[in-house]
N, C-alpha and C positions, 0 to 999 in steps of 0.2 A: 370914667369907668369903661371897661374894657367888653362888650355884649356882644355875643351872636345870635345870627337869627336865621333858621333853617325853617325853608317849604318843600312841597311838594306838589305838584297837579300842574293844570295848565295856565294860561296866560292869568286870567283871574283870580288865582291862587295866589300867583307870585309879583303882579303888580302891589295890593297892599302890602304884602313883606318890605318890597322897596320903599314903598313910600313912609313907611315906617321907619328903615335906616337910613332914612335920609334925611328925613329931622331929627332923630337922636345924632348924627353926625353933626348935623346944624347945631345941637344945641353941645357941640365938646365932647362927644363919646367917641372914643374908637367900638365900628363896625364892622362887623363880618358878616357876609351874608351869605349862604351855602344853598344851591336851588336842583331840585330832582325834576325834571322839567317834560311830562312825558310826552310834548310833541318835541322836544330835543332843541327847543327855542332856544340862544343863548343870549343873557341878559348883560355880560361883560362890558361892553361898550357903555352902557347906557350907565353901571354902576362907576364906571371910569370916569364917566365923568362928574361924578356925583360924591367920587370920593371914598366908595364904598368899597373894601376889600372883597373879591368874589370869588367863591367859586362852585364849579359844579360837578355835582356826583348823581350817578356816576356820569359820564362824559355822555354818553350815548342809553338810552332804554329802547329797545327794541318793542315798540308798540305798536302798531298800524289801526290808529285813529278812523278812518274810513273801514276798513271791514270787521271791528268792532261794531261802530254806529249800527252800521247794514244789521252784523247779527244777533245785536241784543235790544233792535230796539222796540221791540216786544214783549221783552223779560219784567217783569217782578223788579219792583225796585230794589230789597235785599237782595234778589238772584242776581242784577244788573251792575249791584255793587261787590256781592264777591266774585264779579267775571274781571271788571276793573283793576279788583284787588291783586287775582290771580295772576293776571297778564303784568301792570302795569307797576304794580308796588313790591307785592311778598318774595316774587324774586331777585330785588334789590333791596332786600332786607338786612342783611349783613352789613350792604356796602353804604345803607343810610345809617347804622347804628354806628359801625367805623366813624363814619363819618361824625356824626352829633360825641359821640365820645371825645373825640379829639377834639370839639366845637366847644362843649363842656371844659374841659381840660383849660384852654386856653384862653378863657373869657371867664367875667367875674357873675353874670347873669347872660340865660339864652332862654329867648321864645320862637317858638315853634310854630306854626300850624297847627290845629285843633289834631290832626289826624298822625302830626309823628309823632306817637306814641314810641318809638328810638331814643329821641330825644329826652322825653319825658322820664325813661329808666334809664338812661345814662346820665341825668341832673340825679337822681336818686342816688343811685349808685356811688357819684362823687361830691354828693351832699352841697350840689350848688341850687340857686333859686331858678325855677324854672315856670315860665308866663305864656300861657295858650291862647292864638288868635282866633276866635271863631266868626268864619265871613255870613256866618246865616243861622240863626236863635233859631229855626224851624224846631230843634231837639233838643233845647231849656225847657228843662219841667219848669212848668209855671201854671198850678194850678185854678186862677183865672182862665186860663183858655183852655181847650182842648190839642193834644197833638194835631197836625196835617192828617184829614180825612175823617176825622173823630167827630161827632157831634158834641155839641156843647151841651152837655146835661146838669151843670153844674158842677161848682167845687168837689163835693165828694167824689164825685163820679171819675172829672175827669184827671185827680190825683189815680183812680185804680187805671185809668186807661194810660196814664204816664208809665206807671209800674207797670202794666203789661208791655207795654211798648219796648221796657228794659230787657222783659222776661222774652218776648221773638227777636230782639239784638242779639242778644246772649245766644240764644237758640243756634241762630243764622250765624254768627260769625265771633265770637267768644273765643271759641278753638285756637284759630287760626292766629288770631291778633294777641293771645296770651304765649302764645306758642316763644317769642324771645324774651318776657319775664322769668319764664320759667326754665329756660336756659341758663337766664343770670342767674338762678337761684334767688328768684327774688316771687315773692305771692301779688299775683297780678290782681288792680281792683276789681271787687265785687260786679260791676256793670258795667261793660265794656262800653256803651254808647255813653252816657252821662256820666260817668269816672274816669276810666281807661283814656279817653279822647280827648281829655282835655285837665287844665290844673286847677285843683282845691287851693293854690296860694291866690292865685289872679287868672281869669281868664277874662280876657278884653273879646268883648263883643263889638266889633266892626260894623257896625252898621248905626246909619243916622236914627237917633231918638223917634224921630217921627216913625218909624217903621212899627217898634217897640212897644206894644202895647201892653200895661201892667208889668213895665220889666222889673218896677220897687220887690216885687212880688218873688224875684228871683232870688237864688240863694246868693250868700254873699260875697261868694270868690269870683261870679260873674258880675263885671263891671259893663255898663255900656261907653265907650268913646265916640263910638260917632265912626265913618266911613274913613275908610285910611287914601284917601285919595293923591293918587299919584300925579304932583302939578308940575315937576321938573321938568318931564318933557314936553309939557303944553308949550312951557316958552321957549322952547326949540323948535318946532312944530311949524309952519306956515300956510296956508291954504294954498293949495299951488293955483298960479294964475287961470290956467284955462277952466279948473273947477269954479275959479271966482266968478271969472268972468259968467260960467253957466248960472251960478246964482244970482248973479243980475240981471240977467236978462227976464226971470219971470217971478211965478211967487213962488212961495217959501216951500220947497220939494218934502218929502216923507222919506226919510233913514230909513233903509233894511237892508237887516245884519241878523245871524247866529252867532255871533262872535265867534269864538274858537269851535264851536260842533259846526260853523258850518264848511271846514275844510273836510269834515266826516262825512256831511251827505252833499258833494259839489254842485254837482249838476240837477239833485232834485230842489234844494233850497235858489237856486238860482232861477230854473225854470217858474216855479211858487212866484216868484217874487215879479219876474218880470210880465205874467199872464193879469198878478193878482193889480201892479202899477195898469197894466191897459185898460182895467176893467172896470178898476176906480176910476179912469182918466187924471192922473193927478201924476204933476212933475216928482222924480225917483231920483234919492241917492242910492248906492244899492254895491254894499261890500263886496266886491269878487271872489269868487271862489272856481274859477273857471276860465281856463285860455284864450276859450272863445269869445271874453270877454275882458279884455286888457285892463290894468290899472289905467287912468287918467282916460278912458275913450269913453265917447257916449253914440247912444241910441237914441234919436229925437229928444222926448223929456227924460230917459233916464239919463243918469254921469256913474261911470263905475270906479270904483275907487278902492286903492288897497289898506294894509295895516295904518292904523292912524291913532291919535289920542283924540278919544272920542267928543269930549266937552265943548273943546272949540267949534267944531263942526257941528255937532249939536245944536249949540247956541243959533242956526238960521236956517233950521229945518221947523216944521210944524207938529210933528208928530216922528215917532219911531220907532217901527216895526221889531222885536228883537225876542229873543226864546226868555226873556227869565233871570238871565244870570245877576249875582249880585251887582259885580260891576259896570253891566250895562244899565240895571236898573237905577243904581246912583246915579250917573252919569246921566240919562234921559231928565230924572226930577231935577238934578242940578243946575242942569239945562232950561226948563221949565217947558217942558215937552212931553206929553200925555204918549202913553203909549198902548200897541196893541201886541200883547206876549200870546207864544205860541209856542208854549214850555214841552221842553223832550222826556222830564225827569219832575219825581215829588217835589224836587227843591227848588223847581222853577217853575212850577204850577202854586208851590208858598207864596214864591214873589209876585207872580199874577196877580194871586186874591189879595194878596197886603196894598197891590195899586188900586185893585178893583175897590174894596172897600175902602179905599183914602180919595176914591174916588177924582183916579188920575188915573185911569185906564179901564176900558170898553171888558166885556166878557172876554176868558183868556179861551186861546183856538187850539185844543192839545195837537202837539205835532203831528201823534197817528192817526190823527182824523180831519187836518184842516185840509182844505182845497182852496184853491186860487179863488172861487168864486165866492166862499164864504170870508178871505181877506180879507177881497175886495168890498165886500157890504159892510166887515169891518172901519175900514180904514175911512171910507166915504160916513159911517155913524159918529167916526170922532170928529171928522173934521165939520161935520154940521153942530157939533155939540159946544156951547160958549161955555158949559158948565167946566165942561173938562178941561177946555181951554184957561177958566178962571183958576179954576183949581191949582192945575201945571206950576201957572205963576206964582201963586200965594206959595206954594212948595217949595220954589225955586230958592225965594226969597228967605223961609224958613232953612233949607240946607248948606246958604249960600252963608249966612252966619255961624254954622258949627263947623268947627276945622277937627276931626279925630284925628288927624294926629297929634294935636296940639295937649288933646284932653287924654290922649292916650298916654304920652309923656308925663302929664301931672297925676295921672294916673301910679303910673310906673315909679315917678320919684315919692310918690305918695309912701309908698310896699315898700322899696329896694335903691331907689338912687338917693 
């Protein structure tokens, strides 16, 4: 079968896309994979050799990631995502729609990203099946729990707080996101956040089970698979020697990283990191994002290190420091490595509390409020703690057996292959 498969965002975004057409390649499909990439990352090489036909639209977005951070990072999380929207997507709105049209056209099935909504009236349009990824269940009604920030007042209650959540979606950003349905002469869905974003045939929920609490409870076009984890370039991957070498020499150092925000705030997340390492006294790996700090050089017990696949490395750290994101959060439990998050954004203060409560990670440090010296009492609480330590592992051991992309596929041929 002939599928494409179109994202959009940053690094996190479009590593599960790959790792998803790289087992439906593995298993005899022809791939396409189409990536809107707004730090302008290009993925071509890595798809080459994977097998993957690639490409990306448009070629370049003009976005400046760092003085966004700086001036939204105080905003409203609706205000923060239609500032996002405005800079980074709706004016490459046309040229994502082109694009998934043609994507459409030429493949017999294409899944999307929860968020291209392009795609999703372009499969309408030319009446093919169309499969939404969603990296983060924070905004699946499921009334068992409450939305993020909601109290949990019960079932009744927290069904009205879901439907309101619909009604300030709508409010906030309806307009804007129906604005190319009704272009095509097409009646855009009732609720842009839990309709509009995603598909009533299958939307694949990315994320490991264990995260997922009461997801039976979900309606039925959401499936959960499991974390779509990209292993391809693990085994390309090496640990370069003099990092090795630093790891033997003492014990098992603490990862910190922003992952992709933290090319946005350089010099503050670096400085964070290196006061909060002294203060813990505890040996650092510590992602660069800074000149003044080279890939592969170290500073006594820190080693600074740049873009990598994060799991192997993982695997001989003790702990790790990181904002939240879905993919760093997989990767830490996979790891069997407790962490201490210091989320920028709602969706990464979700994933905070979903570690906190699994009890794989210390209270979360919101960005606009940590300080090096509350880290650092962080980091030195987990590493005294055996609980979290036990925990880490038994996790480890539980994620290290479910393979989503495996379950995404039988998924998928379940509906459509």
């Amino acid at each position: 079968m002939k599928i494409g498969i179109q994202t959009w965002g940053s690094n996190g975004d479009i590593r599960p896309m790959m790792a998803l057409a790289n087992g439906l390649q593995q298993a005899g499909h022809s791939v396409t994979l189409v990536v809107s990439s707004i730090d302008n990352r290009c993925y071509q090489y890595s798809c080459k050799q994977m097998g993957i036909a690639y490409k990306q639209v448009p070629e370049s977005i003009e976005f400046d990631m760092q003085n966004f951070a700086q001036r939204s990072f105080n905003m409203h999380p609706l205000q923060w995502l239609r500032s996002l929207l405005d800079e980074a997507f709706f004016p490459y709105e046309q040229t994502i729609y082109l694009s998934a049209q043609q994507l459409v056209a030429e493949n017999d099935l294409v899944i999307g990203h929860h968020f291209l909504y392009p795609l999703k009236l372009a499969a309408l349009k030319q009446k093919k099946p169309f499969v939404s990824i969603t990296l983060c269940h924070a905004a699946i009604p499921n009334p068992a729990v409450p939305p993020l920030s909601f109290p949990n007042l019960g079932r009744h209650i927290n069904k009205i707080n879901w439907m309101l959540l619909d009604t300030v979606f709508n409010w906030a950003l309806k307009k804007p996101l129906s604005r190319l349905w009704l272009e095509a002469v097409e009646i855009p869905p009732k609720n842009a956040l839990t309709e509009l974003l995603s598909s009533q045939q299958l939307n694949l929920v990315a994320v490991d089970p264990i995260f997922c609490d009461s997801h039976e409870q979900w309606s039925p076009s959401n499936q959960v698979c499991g974390f779509l984890n990209l292993t391809e370039d693990i085994l390309h991957w090496t640990i370069p020697a003099r990092l090795s070498e630093f790891l033997d020499k003492g014990s098992a150092p603490v990862y910190m990283t922003f992952g992709s925000l933290q090319q946005a705030v350089p010099d503050w997340s670096m400085a964070l990191f290196l006061e909060a390492a002294k203060l813990a006294d505890c040996r650092a790996i510590i992602q660069t994002s800074s000149n003044q700090y080279p890939v592969d050089s170290q500073i006594d017990d820190i080693y600074f290190i740049g873009r990598h696949p994060h799991q192997p490395l993982f695997n001989r750290c003790v702990a790790v420091v990181h904002h939240g994101g879905a993919g760093t959060t997989h990767a830490a439990t996979r790891s069997g490595c407790p962490s201490v998050v210091v989320p920028f954004m709602d969706e990464q203060l979700f994933w905070a509390r979903q570690l906190q409560k699994l009890g794989l990670a210390v209270k979360p440090l919101p960005a606009k409020k940590v300080t090096a010296a509350a880290l650092a009492k962080s980091i030195q609480s987990l590493l005294k703690s055996t609980s979290l330590q036990n925990n880490a592992k038994q996790a480890c051991l539980i994620l290290q057996n479910n393979d989503g992309v495996e379950e995404a596929i039988k998924l998928l041929k379940r509906h459509f292959l």
